[in-house]
C-alpha positions, 0 to 999 in steps of 0.5 A: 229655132228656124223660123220663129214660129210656135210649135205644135204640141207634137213638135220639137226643136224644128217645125213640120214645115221647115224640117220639111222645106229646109235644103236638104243635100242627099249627098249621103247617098251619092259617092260621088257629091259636091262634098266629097269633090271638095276633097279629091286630090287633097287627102284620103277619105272613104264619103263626105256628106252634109245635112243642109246646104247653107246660105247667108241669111236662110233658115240654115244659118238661124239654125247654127247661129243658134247652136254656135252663138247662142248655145242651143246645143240641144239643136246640134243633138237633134239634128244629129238624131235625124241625120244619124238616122239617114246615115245608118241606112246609107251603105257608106255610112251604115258600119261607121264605128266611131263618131269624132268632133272636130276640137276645138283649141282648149283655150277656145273651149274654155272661152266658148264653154262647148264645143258645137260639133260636139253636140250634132257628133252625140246625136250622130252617134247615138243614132247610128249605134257609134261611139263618140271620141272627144279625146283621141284627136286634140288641137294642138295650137289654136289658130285665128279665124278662117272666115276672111282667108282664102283657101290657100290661107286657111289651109297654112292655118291650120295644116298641122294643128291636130295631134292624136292621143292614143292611136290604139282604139282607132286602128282599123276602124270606120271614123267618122269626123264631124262639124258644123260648116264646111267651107274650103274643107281646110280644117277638116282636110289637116284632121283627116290627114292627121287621123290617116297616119292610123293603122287601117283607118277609114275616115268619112266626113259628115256636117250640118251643113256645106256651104256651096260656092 
């Protein structure tokens, strides 16, 4: 799905090779990474990390322009299931109880027929020995493309599209919000935000992939 190529009969989804060279960002190692800078001084979290570094026309987008255009949802799992895997050994990420997606707009879902962050969120959580909540945080109003605004642009976009359901099962635990992309950090900034206004919450962030400027 990166490259191309055939598999071996021992491979899945990714080759050897790719899974190897692939950019990998071990951020969820380090407290203080590129990701998490892209939130200081704008709203509250615990750790923010990402799979892969993304850039134009690298292996890293084939991937996700697979899983977001094409609904191979089965590669937003099984990077889930490798990434979870990393994240449950790393002290920032190990007591993580809940998994959320970042939603999409029903109308939008309804169009897409799946939500990407969705697919990558159960393999996280199926790994890490998390729940997955696809319905405490919903978006209330949907919102025009991000991708040609500017970072003030995108955050009135979308500053306050996220309401939440029922607070009750998110109170006083480790949350963990994921997507597929992170760019300016907007989107995911308003949802963090919205899930803050929980009693004893902790909010930690996890992609496939930043896209570094």
């Amino acid at each position: 799905m990166a490259c191309g190529n055939s598999l071996y009969r021992n491979e899945e989804m990714i080759c050897t090779q790719c899974l190897f060279h692939l950019p990998k960002t071990n951020f969820h190692l380090e407290k203080i990474n590129p990701v998490s800078k892209v939130f200081w001084g704008r709203t509250n979290i615990e750790m923010a990390t990402a799979l892969y570094f993304y850039r134009k026309e690298s292996k890293v987008q084939t991937l996700i322009h697979h899983l977001k255009y094409h609904g191979n949802q089965e590669i937003g799992v099984f990077l889930g299931q490798l990434y979870g895997g990393q994240l449950k050994d790393s002290e920032y990420f190990k007591d993580v109880d809940v998994v959320i997606p970042i939603p999409l707009h029903k109308d939008k879902l309804k169009k897409r027929g799946f939500n990407q962050a969705e697919s990558f969120a159960s393999g996280l959580a199926e790994t890490m020995k998390a729940i997955i909540d696809t319905t405490s945080v919903y978006r209330d109003i949907a919102t025009s493309t991000q991708t040609k605004k500017s970072r003030y642009k995108r955050w009135e976009n979308v500053s306050e599209i996220f309401k939440i359901k029922e607070t009750t099962a998110l109170e006083n635990k480790h949350v963990l919000i994921v997507d597929d992309v992170i760019t300016t950090g907007a989107t995911m900034e308003a949802c963090i935000n919205t899930l803050n206004t929980v009693e004893g919450i902790k909010v930690s962030v996890a992609a496939i992939a930043f896209a570094a400027h």
